[in-house]
Structures are given as structure tokens and as C-alpha cells.
N, C-alpha and C positions, 0 to 999 in steps of 0.2 A: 504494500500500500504506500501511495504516494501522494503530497497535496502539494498543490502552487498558492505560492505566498509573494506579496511585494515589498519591498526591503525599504520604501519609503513610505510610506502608509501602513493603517493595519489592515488591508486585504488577503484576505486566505479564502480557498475553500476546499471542502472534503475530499477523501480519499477520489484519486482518477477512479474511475469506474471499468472492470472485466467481462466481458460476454459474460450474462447469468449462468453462473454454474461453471465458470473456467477461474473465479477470482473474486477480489471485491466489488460486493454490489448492496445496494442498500436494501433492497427486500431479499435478502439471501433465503434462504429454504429456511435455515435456523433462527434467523430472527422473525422471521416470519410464523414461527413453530412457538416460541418463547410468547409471544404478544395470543396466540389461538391458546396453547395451553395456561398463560394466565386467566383470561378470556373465560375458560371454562373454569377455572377454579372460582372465579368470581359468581358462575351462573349456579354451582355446587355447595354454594355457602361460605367459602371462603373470601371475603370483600375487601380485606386488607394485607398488604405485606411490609416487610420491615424493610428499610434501608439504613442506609448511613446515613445519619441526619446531616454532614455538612452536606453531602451530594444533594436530598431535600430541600437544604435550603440554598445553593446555588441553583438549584434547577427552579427553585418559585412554587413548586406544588405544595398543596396544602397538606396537612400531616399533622400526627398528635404526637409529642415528645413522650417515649414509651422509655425507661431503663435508658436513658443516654440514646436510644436510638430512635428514628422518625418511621411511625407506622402511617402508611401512605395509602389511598383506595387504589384497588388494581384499577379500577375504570381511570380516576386521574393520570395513575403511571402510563399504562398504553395509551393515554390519549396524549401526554405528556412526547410519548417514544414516534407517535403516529408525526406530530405536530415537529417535530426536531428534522425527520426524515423529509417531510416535505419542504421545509425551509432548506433545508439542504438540496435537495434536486432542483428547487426553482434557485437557488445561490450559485449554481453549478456554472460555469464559463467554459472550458474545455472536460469534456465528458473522461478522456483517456489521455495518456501521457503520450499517445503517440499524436493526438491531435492539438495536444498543448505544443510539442517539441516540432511540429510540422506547420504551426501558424506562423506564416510569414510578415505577417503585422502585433506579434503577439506584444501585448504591454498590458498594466496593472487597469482591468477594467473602474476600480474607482475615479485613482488620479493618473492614469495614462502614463506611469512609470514605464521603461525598458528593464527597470531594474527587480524582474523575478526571477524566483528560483523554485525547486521542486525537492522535497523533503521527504 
């Protein structure tokens, strides 16, 4: 996994994306598997899960401080996971590294920097 970032501004975004199923992709099988089997733990009685309360409270979801740790609603969490993923695909500028490293005009979509790089 790869991201482009510009070294004069704070512009980045997410990992380059792989043909599904050859690499990173953002509705992978498995996370896609994680968000269905929370999904059903929520429709079986299960309505909360526990996190790391600093992760809670960087991410903004609501949450009850349990034992030092943040019990979160699965409906919050996947919709928290759902809402991340799609800010990410519409944030996206070159989809693969190969088409970041084959733009022949390529510069920092904010402030029009030359100066990126890929991490």
C-alpha cells in the first residue's frame, strides 16, 4: 500500500487502489465481512462494542466511558466505517500508482505543488 502526499501543503490521500481481489481496495471481501458480521451481531442482541476510547474520541462517535474504555453502538461504528470509506473514494485523485506515476501534469490537487511524493 501506497499514498501520495504534497510536501507543501497538507494534501494526502488513501492507499493507491489494486484490481479487487489482487490488493488494496477499500470494500475488500474482509472488510466488507467485519461491517455484515457486526451488522448481525447488532440484529442478535448485541448493540454495543468496546473500543479504545482515545480512537472514540478522535473519530467523534458517541460512546459511554465503560472501565477506561469507550462502549460504542455497532450501528454508529459501521456507519462511522461506511462514512470514512466514502470520503475516501470521492478524496481519491489518482486511483493506482501507476496512474499517479504516468500523469504527465501531475501536481498537489489543492495548491498545485510539483512537489509530491508517494509513501
Amino acid at each position: 500500500m501506497a499514498y501520495a502526499h504534497c510536501h507543501d501543503c497538507d494534501w494526502s490521500q488513501d492507499d493507491f487502489w489494486s484490481e479487487y481481489g489482487t490488493g488494496w481496495h477499500p470494500l475488500r471481501a474482509d472488510i466488507v465481512k467485519n461491517w455484515i458480521d457486526y451488522l448481525n451481531d447488532a440484529i442478535n442482541g448485541q448493540t454495543t462494542i468496546v473500543m479504545d476510547i482515545d480512537w472514540a474520541k478522535e473519530a467523534g462517535v458517541a460512546f459511554e466511558e465503560v472501565d477506561g474504555a469507550a462502549e460504542v453502538r455497532i450501528l454508529d461504528f459501521v456507519a462511522y466505517e461506511l462514512e470514512c470509506k466514502a470520503s475516501n473514494i470521492r478524496e481519491m485523485h489518482w486511483l493506482t500508482d501507476k496512474e499517479f506515476k504516468n500523469d504527465p501534469n501531475r501536481c498537489c490537487p489543492k495548491c498545485g505543488s510539483k512537489h509530491l511524493d508517494v509513501d
